[in-house]
N, CA, C and O atoms as CSV, one atom per row, in Angstrom:
chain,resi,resn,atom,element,x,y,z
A,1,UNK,N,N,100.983,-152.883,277.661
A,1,UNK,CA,C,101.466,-153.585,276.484
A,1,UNK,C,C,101.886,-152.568,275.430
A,1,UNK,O,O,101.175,-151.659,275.001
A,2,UNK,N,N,103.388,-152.902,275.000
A,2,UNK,CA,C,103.377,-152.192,273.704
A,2,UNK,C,C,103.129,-152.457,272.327
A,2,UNK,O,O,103.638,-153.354,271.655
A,3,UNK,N,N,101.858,-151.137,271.771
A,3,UNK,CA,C,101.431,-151.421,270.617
A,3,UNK,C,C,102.113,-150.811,269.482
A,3,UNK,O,O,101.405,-150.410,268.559
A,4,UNK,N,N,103.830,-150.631,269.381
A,4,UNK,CA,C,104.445,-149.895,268.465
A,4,UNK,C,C,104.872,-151.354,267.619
A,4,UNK,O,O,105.376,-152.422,267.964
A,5,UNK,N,N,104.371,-150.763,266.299
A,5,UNK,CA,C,104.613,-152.077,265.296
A,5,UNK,C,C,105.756,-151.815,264.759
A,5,UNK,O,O,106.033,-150.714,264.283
A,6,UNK,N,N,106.803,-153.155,264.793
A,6,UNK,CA,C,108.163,-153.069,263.876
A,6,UNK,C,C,107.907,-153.947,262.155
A,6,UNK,O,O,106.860,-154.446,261.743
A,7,UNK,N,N,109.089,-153.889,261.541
A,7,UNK,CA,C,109.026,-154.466,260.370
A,7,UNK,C,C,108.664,-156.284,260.851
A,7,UNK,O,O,107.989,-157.157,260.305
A,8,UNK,N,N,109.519,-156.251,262.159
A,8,UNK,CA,C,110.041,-158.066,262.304
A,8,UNK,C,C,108.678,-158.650,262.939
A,8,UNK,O,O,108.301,-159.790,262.669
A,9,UNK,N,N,107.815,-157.613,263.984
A,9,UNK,CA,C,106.599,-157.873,264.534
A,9,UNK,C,C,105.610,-158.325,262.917
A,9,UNK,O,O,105.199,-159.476,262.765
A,10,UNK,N,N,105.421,-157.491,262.112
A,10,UNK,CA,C,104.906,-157.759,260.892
A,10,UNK,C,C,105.485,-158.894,260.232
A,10,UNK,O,O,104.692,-159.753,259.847
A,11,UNK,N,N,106.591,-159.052,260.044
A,11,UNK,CA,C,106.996,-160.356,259.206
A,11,UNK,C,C,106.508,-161.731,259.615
A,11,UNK,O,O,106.233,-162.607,258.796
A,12,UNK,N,N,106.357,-161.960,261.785
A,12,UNK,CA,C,106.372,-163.040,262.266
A,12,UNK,C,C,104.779,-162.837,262.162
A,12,UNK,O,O,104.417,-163.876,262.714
A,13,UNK,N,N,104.362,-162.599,262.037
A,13,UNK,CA,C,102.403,-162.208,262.033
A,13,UNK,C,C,101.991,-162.462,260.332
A,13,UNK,O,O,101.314,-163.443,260.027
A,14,UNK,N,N,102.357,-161.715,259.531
A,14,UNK,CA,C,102.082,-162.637,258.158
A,14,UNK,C,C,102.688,-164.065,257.727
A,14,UNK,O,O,102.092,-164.711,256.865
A,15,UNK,N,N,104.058,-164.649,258.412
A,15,UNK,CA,C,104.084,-165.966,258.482
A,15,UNK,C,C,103.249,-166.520,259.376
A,15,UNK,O,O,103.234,-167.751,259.349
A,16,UNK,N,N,102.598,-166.031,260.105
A,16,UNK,CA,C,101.621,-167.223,261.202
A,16,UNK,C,C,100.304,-167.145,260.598
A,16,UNK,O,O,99.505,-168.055,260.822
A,17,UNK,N,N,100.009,-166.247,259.919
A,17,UNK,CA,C,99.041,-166.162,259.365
A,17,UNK,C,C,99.030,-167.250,258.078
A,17,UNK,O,O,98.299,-168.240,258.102
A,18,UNK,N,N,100.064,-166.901,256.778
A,18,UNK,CA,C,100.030,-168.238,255.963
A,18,UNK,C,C,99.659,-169.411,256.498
A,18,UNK,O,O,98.722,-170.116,256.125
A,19,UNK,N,N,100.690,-169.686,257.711
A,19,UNK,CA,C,100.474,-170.845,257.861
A,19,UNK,C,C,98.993,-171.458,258.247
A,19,UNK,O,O,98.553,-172.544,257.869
A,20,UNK,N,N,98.304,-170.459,259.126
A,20,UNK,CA,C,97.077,-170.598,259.408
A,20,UNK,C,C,96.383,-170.904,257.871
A,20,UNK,O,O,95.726,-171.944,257.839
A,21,UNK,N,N,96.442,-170.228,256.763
A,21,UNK,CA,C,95.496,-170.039,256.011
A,21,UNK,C,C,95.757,-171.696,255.319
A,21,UNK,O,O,94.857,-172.445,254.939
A,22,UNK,N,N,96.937,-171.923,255.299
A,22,UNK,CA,C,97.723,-173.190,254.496
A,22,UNK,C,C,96.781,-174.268,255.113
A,22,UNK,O,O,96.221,-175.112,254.413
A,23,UNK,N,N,96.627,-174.181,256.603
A,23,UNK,CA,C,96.257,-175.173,257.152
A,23,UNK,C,C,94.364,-175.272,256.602
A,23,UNK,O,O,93.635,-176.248,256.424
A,24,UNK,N,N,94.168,-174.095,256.502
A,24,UNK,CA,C,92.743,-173.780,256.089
A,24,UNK,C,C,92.307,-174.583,255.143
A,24,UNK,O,O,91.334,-175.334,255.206
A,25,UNK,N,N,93.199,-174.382,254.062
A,25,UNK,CA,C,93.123,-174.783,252.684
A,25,UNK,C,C,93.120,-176.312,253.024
A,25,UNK,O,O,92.058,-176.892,252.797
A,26,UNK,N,N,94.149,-177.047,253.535
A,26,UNK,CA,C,93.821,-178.494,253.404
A,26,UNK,C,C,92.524,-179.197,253.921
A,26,UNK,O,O,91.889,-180.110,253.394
A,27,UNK,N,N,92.221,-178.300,255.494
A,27,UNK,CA,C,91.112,-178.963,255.900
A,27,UNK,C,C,90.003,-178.802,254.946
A,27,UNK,O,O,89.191,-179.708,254.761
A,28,UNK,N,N,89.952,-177.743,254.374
A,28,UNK,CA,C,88.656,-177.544,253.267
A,28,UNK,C,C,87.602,-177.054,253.985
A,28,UNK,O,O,86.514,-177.629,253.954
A,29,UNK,N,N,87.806,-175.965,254.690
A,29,UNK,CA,C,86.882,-175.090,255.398
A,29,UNK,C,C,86.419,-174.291,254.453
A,29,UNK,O,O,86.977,-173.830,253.457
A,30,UNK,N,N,84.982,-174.132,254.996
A,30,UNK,CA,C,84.343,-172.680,254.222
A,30,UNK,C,C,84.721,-171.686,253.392
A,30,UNK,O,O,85.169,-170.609,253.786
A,31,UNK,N,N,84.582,-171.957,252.392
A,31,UNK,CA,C,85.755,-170.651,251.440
A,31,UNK,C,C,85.206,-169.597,251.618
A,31,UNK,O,O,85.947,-168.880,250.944
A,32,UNK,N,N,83.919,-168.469,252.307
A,32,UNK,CA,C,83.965,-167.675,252.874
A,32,UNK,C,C,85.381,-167.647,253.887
A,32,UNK,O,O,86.377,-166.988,253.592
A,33,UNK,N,N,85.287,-168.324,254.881
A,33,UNK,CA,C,86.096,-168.295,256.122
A,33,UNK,C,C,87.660,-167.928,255.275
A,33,UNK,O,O,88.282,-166.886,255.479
A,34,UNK,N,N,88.118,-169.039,254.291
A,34,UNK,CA,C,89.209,-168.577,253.901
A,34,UNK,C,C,89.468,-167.431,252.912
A,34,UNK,O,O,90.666,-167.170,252.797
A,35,UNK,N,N,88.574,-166.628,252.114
A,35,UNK,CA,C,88.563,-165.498,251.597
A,35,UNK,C,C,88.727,-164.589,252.706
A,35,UNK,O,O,89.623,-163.746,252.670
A,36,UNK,N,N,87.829,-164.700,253.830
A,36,UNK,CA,C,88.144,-163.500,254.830
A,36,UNK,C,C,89.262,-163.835,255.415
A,36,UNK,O,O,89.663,-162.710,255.717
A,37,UNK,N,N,89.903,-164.414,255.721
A,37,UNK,CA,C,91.257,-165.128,256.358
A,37,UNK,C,C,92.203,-164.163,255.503
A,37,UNK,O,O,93.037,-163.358,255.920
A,38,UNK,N,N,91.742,-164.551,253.842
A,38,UNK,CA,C,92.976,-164.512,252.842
A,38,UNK,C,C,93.629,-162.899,252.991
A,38,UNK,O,O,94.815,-162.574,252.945
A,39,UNK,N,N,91.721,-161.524,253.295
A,39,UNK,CA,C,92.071,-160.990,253.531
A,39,UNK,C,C,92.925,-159.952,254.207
A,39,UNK,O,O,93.776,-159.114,253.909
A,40,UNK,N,N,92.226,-160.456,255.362
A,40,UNK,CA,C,92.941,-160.255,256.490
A,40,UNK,C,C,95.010,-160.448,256.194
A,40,UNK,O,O,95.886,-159.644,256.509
A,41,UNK,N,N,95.105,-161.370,255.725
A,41,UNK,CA,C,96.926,-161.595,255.840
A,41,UNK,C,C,97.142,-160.291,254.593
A,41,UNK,O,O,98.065,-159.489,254.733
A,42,UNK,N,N,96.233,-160.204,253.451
A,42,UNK,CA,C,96.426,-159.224,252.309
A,42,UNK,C,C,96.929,-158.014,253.089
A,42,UNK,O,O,98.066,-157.620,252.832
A,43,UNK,N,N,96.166,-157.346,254.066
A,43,UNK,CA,C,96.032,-156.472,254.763
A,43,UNK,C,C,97.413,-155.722,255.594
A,43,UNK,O,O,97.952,-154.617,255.663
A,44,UNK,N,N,97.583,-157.177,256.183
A,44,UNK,CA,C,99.030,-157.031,256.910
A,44,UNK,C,C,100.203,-156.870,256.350
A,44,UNK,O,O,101.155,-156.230,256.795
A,45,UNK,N,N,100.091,-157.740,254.895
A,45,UNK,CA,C,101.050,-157.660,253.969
A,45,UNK,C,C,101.313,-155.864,253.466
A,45,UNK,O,O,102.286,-155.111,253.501
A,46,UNK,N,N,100.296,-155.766,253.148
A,46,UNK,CA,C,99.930,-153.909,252.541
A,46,UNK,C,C,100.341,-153.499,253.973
A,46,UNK,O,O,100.874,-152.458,253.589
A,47,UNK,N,N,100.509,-153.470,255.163
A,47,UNK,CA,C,100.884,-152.678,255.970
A,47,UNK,C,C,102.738,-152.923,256.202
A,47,UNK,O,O,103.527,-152.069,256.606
A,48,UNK,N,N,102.983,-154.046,255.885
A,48,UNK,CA,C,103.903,-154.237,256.132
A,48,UNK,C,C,105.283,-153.191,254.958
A,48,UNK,O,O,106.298,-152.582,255.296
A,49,UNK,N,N,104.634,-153.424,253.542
A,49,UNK,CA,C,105.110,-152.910,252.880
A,49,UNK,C,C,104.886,-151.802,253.131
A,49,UNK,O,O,105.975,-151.262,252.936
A,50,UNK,N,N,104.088,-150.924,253.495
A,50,UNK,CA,C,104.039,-149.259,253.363
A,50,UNK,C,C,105.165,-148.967,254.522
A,50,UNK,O,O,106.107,-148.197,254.335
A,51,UNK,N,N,104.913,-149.773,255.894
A,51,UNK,CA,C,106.102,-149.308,256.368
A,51,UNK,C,C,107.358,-149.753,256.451
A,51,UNK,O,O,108.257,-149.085,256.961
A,52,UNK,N,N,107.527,-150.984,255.930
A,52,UNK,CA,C,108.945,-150.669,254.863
A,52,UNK,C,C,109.484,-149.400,253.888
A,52,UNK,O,O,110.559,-148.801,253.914
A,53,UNK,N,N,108.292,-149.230,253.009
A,53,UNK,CA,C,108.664,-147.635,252.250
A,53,UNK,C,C,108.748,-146.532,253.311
A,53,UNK,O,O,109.455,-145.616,252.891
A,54,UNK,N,N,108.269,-146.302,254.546
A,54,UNK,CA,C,108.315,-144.812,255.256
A,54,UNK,C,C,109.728,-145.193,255.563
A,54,UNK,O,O,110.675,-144.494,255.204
A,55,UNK,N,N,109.863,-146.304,256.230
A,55,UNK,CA,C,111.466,-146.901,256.718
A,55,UNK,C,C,113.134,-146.133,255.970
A,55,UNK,O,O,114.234,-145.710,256.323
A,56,UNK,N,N,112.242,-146.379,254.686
A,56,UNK,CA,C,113.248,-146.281,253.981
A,56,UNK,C,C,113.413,-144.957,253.544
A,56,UNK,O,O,114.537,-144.504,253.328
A,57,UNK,N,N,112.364,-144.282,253.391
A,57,UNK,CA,C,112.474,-142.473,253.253
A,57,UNK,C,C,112.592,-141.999,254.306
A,57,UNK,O,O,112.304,-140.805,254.393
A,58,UNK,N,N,113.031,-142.677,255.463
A,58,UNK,CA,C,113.226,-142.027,256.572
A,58,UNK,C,C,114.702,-141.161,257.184
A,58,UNK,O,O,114.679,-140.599,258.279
């Protein structure tokens, strides 16, 4: 399997993630569960942007 991450691999992974969290929010699950959720997409987001910036000084 290849584990080389693109910008578009990141984009379709923080939209599946919202949506996951969206869905979170209505059912009214554990707001632990959705704080760590929330993080987790924070995470991807911050990765996504940094390598957008190397992208671009590249």
């Amino acid at each position: 399997m290849n584990n080389i991450i693109t910008l578009e691999n990141l984009k379709v992974e923080i939209e599946k993630k919202r949506e996951e969290l969206n869905n979170l929010m209505v059912c009214e699950i554990d707001k632990y569960k959705i704080l760590d959720f929330s993080q987790k997409l924070d995470k991807l987001i911050f990765q996504y942007y940094k390598f957008r910036e190397n992208e671009k000084s590249n």
